[in-house]
Every structure is written in structure tokens, then in C-alpha cells.
C-alpha positions as CSV (number, residue, x, y, z in Angstrom):
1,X,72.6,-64.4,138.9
2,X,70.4,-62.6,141.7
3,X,67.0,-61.3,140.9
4,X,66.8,-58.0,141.8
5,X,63.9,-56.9,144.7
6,X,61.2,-55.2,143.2
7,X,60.4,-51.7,144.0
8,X,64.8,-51.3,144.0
9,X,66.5,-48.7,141.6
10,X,67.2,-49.7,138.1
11,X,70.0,-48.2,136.5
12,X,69.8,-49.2,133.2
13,X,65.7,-49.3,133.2
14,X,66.8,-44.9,133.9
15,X,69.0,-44.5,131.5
16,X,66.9,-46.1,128.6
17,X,63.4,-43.7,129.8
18,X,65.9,-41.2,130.0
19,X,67.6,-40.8,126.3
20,X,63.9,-42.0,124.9
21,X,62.6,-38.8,126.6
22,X,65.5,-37.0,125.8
23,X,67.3,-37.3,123.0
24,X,66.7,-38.7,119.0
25,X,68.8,-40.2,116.1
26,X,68.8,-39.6,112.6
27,X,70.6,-42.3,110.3
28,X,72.6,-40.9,107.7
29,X,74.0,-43.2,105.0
30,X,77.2,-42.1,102.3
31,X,78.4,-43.4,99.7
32,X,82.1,-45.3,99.8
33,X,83.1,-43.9,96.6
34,X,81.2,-40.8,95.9
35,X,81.1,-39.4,99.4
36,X,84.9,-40.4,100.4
37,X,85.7,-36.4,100.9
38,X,82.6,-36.3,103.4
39,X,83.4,-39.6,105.1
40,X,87.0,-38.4,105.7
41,X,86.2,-35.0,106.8
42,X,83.8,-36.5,109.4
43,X,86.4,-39.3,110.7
44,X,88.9,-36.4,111.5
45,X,86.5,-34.1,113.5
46,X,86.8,-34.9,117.0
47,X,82.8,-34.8,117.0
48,X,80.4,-35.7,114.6
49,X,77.2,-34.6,116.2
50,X,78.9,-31.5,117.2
51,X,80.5,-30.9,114.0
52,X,77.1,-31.4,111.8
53,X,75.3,-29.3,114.9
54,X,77.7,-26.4,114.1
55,X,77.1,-26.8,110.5
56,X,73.2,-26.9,110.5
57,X,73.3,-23.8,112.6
58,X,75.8,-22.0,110.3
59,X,73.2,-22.7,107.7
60,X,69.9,-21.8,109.9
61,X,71.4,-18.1,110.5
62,X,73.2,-18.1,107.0
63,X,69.6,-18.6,105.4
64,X,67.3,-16.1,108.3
65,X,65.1,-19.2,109.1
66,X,64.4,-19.5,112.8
């Protein structure tokens, strides 16, 4: 495989500086058996992050915080 020339582009190099500047994760772990409503709820949205986004901002106005 090629080196690459120093001082050249790097594409993936970008996008990693990119979503560490940008974005975050948060891990959220369910149980099989006593979270199976909430597991299959998730698996039919189209979205998850939008989906729990909406959710938590349903709640942020519901409650007057922010």
C-alpha cells in the first residue's frame, strides 16, 4: 500500500477531529426481559437519537426547566 505524502489531506484524520469536536455519546443499557416494551418501541422508530431527542425535549418544556 502507498504511504501517503505528508502535508496531503486526510480524510478520515477530519472526520475523527471533526465528531470529537462535535458531537458525544451516551451508552444506554436495558434489560432483555424487563425492558422488552422499551427495546421494541425503539427498534420500530425510524430514529433513535431523534426519537429520545424529541422525548427529552417534550420533558424539558413539560417540566419549565431551560
Amino acid at each position: 500500500m502507498p504511504r501517503k505524502a505528508s502535508g496531503k489531506f486526510d480524510k478520515n484524520k477530519y472526520g475523527q477531529e471533526y465528531h470529537a469536536k462535535y458531537y458525544t455519546a451516551r451508552n444506554l443499557k436495558f434489560k432483555k426481559d424487563e425492558d422488552a416494551d422499551v427495546l421494541a418501541k425503539l427498534d420500530s422508530v425510524p430514529s433513535k437519537t431523534d426519537y429520545v431527542r424529541q422525548l427529552i425535549r417534550a420533558d424539558i418544556k413539560k417540566s419549565g426547566e431551560h
